[in-house]
C-alpha positions as CSV (number, residue, x, y, z in Angstrom):
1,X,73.9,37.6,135.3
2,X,76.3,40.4,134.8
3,X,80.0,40.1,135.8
4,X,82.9,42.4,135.8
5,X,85.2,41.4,133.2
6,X,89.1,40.5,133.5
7,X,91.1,43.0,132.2
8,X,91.9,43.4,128.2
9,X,94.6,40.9,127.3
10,X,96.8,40.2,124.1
11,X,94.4,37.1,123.8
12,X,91.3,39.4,122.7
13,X,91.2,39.6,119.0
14,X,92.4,42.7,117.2
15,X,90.4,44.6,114.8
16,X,86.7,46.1,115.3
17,X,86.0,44.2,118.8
18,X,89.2,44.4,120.6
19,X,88.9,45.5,124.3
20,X,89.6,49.5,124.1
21,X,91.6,50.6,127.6
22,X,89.8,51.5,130.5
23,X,90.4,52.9,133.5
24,X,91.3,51.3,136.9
25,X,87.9,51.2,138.5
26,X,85.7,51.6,136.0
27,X,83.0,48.9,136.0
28,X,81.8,47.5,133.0
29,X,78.8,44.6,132.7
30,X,79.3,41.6,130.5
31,X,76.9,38.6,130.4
32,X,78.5,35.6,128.7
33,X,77.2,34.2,125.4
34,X,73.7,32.6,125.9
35,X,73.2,28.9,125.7
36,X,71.7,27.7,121.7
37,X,68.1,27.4,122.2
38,X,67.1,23.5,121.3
39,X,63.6,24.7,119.6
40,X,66.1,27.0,117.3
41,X,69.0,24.9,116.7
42,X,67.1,21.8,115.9
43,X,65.0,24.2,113.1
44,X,68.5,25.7,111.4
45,X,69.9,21.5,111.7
46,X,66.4,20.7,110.2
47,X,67.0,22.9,107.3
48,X,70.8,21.7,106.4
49,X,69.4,18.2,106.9
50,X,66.3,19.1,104.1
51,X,68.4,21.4,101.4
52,X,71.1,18.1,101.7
53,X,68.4,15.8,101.0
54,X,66.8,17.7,98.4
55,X,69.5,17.9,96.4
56,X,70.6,14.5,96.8
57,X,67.0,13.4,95.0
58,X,67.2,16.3,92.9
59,X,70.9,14.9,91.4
60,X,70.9,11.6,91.8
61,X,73.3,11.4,89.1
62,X,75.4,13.8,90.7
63,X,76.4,18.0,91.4
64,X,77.4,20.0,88.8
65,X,79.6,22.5,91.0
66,X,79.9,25.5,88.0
67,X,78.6,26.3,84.5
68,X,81.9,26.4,83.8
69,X,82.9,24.0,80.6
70,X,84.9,20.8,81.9
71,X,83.3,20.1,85.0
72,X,81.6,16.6,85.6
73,X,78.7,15.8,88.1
74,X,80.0,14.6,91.6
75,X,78.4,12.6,93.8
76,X,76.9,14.8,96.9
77,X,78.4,13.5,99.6
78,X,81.9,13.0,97.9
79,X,81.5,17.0,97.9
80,X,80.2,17.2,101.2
81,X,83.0,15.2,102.6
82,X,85.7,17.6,103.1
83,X,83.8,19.9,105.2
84,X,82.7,17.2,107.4
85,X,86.4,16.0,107.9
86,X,87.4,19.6,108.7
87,X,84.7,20.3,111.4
88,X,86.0,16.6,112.8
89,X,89.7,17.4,112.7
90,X,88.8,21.0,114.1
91,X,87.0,19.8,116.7
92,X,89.4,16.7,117.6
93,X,92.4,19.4,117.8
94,X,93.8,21.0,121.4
95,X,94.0,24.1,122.6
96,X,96.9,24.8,124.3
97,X,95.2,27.4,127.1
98,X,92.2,29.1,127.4
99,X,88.8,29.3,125.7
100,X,87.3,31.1,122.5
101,X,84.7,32.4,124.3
102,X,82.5,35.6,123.2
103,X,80.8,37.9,126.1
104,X,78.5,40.7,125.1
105,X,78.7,43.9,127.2
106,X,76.2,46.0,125.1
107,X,73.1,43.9,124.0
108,X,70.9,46.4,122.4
109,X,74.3,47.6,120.3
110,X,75.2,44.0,119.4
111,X,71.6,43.1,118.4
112,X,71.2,46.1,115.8
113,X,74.7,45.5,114.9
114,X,73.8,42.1,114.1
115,X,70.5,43.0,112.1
116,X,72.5,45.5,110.2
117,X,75.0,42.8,108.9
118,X,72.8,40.4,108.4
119,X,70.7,43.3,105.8
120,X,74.1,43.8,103.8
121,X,74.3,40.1,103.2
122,X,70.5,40.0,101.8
123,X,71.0,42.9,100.3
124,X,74.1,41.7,97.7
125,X,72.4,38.3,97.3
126,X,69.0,40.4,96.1
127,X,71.0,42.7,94.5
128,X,73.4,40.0,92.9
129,X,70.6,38.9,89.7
130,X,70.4,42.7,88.5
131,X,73.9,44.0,88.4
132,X,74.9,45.2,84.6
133,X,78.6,43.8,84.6
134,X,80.5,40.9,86.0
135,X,82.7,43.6,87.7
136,X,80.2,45.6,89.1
137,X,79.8,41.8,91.7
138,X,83.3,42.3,92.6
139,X,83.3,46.4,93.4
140,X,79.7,45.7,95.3
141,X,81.0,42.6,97.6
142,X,83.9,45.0,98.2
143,X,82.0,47.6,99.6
144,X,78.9,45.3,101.3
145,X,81.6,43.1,102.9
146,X,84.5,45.1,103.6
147,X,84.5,48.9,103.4
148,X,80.8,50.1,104.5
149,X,80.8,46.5,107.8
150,X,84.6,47.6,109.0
151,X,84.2,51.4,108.9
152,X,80.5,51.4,110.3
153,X,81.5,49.1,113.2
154,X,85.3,51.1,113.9
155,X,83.4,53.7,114.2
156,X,80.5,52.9,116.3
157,X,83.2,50.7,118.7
158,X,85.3,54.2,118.7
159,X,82.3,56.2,119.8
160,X,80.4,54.2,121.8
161,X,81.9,51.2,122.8
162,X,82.5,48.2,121.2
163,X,79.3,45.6,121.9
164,X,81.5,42.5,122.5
165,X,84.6,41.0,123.5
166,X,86.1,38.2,122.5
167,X,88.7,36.2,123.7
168,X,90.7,33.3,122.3
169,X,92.6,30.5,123.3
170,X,96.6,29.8,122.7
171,X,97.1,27.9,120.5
172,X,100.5,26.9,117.6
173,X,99.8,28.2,114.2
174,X,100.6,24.5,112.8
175,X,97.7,23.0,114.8
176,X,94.9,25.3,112.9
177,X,96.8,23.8,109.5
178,X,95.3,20.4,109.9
179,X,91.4,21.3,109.5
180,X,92.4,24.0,107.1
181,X,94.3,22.1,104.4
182,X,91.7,19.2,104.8
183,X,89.3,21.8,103.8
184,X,91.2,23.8,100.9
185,X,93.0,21.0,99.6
186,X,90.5,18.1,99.4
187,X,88.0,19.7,98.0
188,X,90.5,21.1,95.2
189,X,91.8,17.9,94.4
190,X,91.1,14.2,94.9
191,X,88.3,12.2,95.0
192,X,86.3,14.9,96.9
193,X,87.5,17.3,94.4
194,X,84.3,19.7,92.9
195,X,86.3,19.5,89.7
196,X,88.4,21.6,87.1
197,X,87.6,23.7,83.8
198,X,88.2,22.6,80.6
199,X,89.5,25.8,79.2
200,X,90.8,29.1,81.0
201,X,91.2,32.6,80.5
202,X,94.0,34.3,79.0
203,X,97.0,34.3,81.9
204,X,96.7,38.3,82.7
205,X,92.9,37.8,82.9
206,X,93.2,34.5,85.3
207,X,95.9,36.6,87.7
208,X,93.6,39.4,88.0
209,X,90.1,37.8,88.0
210,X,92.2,34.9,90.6
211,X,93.3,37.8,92.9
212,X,89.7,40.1,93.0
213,X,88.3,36.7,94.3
214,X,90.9,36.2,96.8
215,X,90.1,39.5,98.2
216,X,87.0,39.7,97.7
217,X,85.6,36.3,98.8
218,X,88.5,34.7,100.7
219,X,89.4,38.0,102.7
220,X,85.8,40.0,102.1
221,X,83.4,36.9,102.9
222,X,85.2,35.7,105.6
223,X,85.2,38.9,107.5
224,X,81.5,39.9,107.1
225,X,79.9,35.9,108.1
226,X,82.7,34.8,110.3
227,X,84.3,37.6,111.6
228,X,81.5,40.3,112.4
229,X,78.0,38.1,112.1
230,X,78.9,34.9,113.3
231,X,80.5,36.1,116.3
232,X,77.8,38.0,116.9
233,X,74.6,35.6,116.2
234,X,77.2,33.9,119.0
235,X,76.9,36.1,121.9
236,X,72.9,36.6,121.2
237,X,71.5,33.2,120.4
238,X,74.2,30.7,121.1
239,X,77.4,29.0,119.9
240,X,76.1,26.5,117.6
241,X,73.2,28.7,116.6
242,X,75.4,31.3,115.8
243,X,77.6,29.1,113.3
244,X,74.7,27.6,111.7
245,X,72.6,31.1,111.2
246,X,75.7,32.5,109.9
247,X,76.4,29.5,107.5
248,X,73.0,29.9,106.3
249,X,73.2,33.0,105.0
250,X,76.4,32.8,103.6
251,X,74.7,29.6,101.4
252,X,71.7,31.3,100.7
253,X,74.7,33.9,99.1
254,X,75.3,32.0,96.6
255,X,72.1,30.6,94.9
256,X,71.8,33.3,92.4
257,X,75.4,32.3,90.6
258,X,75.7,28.8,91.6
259,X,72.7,26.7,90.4
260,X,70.5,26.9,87.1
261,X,67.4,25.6,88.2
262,X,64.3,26.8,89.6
263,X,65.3,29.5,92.5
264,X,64.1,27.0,95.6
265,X,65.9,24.3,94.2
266,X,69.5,26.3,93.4
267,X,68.9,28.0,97.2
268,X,68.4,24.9,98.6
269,X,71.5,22.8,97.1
270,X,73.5,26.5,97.5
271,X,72.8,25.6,101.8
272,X,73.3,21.9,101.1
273,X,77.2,22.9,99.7
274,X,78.5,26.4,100.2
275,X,76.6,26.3,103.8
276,X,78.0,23.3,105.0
277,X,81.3,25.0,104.0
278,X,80.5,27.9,105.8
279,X,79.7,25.7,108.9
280,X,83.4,24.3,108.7
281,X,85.0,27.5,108.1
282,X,82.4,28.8,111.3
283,X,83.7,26.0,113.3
284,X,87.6,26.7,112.6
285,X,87.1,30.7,113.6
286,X,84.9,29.3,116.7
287,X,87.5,26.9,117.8
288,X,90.1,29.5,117.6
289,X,89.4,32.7,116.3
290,X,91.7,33.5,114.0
291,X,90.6,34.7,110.8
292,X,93.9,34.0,109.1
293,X,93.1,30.5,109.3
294,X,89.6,30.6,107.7
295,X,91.2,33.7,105.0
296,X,93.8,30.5,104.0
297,X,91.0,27.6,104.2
298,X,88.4,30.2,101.5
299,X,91.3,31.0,99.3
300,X,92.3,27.4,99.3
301,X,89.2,26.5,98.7
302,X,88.5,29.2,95.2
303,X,91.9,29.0,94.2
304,X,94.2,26.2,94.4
305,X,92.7,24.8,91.2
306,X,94.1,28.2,89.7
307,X,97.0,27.9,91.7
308,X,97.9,24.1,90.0
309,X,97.0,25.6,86.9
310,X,99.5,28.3,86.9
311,X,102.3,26.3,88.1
312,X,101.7,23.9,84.9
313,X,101.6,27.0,82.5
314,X,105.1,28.3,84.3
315,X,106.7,25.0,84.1
């Protein structure tokens, strides 16, 4: 049922979705996020459940995390561990007031919104096996991720309206830290650590190769499947839904570069680890929505290694 909403606060979250003014009187509809839909949900936890078991029997020895030289098969669930403590110690943590709560006030616009993301991110993994050059990955998740999502949706929000709003809860910047550094730093180093290369680049190359990723993956990744799809798939099928969908496909992203076996196999242990990554990092943004905390957790998570590394090379 539609409701008239409460009137744009500081606690709706900036950027492509933020409540535009509107004037005194002026009725607008919003219907509040549906409920997940069991049939659904239990297929997408059905799926996780089957790529994780998979690839368990698949590598009983272990998971080799990169083709990189230097890194060692890991037990599964050693690597799996860290995102399970940080959806834990996420969803353990307070909120100080309020709710993270996502309402839709233009269904047909969010829907086709939502399709339209959801065809950039099949269209880079597709497109990911036939690119000429290593940098031609980085220039094309720039574009799919960042430039063609942020500018379509500013301007369709400018023109039309934007399709959502989103609210989110108060809450002390050191509180989001906890899941975060569980997430970034435990699977970087530790017993739950994917591993480390033998050899690196030259420095220069490291800095700059280091830095496209951060942008790129940390900032570009997060954005598209947290920050535009996931909230989205939110409003229209359900919370949990939402998260998992979203996580899926942001998996499913990575089984043409992480993997070197037959294509089911690599898409199914890509959902088995980077999914159940994205389902912590979809859990952190749902808890509070702040993409500054998942932007920190990704980076973490791609470049403390690199991080270590340099600060052994400077010292």
């Amino acid at each position: 049922m539609a409701e008239a909403p409460p009137a744009c606060s500081a606690h709706d979250v900036p950027m492509i979705d933020s409540c535009p003014p509107r004037a005194a009187g002026t009725p607008q509809s919003v219907t509040r996020a549906r409920a997940d839909r069991p049939v659904i949900l239990g297929t997408l936890i059905g799926l996780f459940a089957l790529a994780i078991a998979v690839t368990m029997l698949r590598n009983p020895q272990g998971v080799v995390v990169s083709a990189d030289p230097g890194y060692a098969p890991v037990a599964l669930p050693l690597l799996l561990a860290p995102a399970a403590f940080a959806i834990v110690v996420t969803l353990l943590l307070p909120t100080e007031r309020g709710g993270s709560t996502v309402a839709v006030r233009r269904r047909r616009s969010a829907l086709g919104e939502a399709w339209g993301l959801i065809a950039l991110a099949l269209g880079f993994t597709l497109l990911v096996p036939v690119l000429p050059l290593p940098e031609d990955y980085i220039l094309l998740k720039a574009a799919l991720f960042l430039v063609v999502p942020v500018v379509v949706l500013g301007v369709l929000g400018r023109r039309r309206g934007h399709s959502l709003r989103i609210e989110r809860s108060q809450v002390a910047p050191w509180i989001m830290l906890g899941p975060v550094l569980v997430l970034g730093v435990l699977s970087s180093v530790g017993p739950f650590a994917s591993g480390m290369p033998s050899s690196w680049p030259h420095l220069a190359v490291l800095v700059i190769a280091a830095t496209a990723t951060a942008i790129t993956a940390g900032v570009g990744e997060e954005v598209l499947y947290r920050r535009l799809l996931q909230t989205r798939l939110e409003g229209l099928t359900g919370p949990w839904t939402g998260i998992l969908a979203a996580s899926l496909l942001f998996g499913l992203m990575h089984a043409f570069s992480h993997g070197e076996g037959p294509l089911w196999a690599d898409g199914l242990q890509a959902i088995a680890l980077q999914g159940t990554t994205g389902i912590a990092l979809g859990v952190i943004w749902a808890r509070w929505r702040r993409l500054w905390a998942c932007v920190l957790a990704h980076v973490l998570l791609n470049g403390l290694v690199v991080i270590l590394h340099l600060l052994d090379v400077l010292t």
